[in-house]
N, C-alpha and C positions, 0 to 999 in steps of 0.2 A: 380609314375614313369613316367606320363606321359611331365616328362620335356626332359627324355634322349630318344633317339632312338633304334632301335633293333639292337643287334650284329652283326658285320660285321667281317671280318676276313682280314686285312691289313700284304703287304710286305713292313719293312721298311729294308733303306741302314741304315749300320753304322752311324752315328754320331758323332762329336767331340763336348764336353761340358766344359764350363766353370763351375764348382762346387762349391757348400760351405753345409760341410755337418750337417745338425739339431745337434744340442749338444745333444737328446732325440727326442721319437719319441709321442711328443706331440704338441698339435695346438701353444703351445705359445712359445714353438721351432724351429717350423715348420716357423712359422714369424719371427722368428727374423734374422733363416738361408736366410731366403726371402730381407729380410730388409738391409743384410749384404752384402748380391751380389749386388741388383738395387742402390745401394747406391754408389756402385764406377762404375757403367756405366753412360756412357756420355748420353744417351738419352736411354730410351724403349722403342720408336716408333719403330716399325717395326723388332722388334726384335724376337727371337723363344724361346720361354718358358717351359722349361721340371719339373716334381717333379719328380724324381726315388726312387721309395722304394725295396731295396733290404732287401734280408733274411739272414742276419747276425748268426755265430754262438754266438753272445754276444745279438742277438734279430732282430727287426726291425730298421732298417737305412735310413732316409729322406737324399735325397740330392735336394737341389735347383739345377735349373741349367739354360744356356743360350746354345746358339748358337755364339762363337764368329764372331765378323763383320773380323776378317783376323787372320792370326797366330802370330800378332806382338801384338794380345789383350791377349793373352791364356798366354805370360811372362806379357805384362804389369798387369793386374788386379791383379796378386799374389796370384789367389785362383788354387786350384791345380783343373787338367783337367782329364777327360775321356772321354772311344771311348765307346757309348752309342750301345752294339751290337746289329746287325739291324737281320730282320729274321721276321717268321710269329708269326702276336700278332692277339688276338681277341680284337675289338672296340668296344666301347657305347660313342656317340656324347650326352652330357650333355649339352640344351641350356639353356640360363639365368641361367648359374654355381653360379653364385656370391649367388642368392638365392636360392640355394638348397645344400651347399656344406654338410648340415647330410644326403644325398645322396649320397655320395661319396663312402664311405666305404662300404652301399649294393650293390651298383655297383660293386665293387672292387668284392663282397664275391660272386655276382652270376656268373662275367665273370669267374672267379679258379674253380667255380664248374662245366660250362657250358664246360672247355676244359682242357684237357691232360697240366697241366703247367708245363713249362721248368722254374726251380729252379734257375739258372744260372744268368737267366738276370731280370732285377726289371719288376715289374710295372710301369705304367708309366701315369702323367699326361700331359697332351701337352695341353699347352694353347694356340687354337688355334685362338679367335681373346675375346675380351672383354666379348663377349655375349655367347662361346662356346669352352668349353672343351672337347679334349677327353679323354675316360681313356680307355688305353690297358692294358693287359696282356699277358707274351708270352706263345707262344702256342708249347710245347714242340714235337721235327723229332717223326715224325713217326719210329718204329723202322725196 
């Protein structure tokens, strides 16, 4: 575990996402959802990289997702959009992701244990530059 950093506790704002959601919620699904968005955008320089995995009542739900560059992309692309709800998540910064991604899911199972989760809104991976992922989870109101 000495690739990712110790828990942090992040406020995000809402989000609007460009989507395409896994057909299953396996690695070679997972890629091909992946495959299927980067594939009709015009460049991925500098672009915002989401995974959201939500808790479906038919199971677990992968969705790809972007950040569109304006609202004239969210009709053009054709993939249908969501408002990514924003709110308190707990963090683990995963550096050099690319080599550790059977890391991911112990990650994923210690942040849910470590906090109170709010059911509501996915997980989330944020690919924050080549070398460095994070992965939140949200952190369900105090009551």
């Amino acid at each position: 575990m000495d690739s990712a950093s110790k828990m942090t506790t992040v406020e995000l704002p809402d989000i609007r996402l460009i989507v395409c959601r896994a057909e299953d919620d396996r690695p070679d699904e997972i890629k091909a959802a992946w495959h299927k968005l980067e594939s009709k955008l015009y460049t991925l320089k500098g672009r915002k990289f989401y995974g959201l995995m939500y808790d479906e009542p038919s199971g677990p739900a992968y969705y790809a997702g972007v950040e569109p560059l304006g609202p004239s992309e969210v009709t053009a692309l054709g993939f249908p959009s969501l408002i990514l709800q924003g709110g308190k998540y707990a963090r683990v910064k995963l550096k050099d992701w690319t080599k550790h991604t059977e890391e991911i899911p112990l990650i994923f199972d210690k942040l849910a244990s470590a906090v109170p989760r709010d059911p509501s809104r996915p997980a989330i991976e944020f690919y924050r530059s080549q070398s460095e992922l994070h992965l939140l989870v949200p952190v369900a109101n105090e009551p």
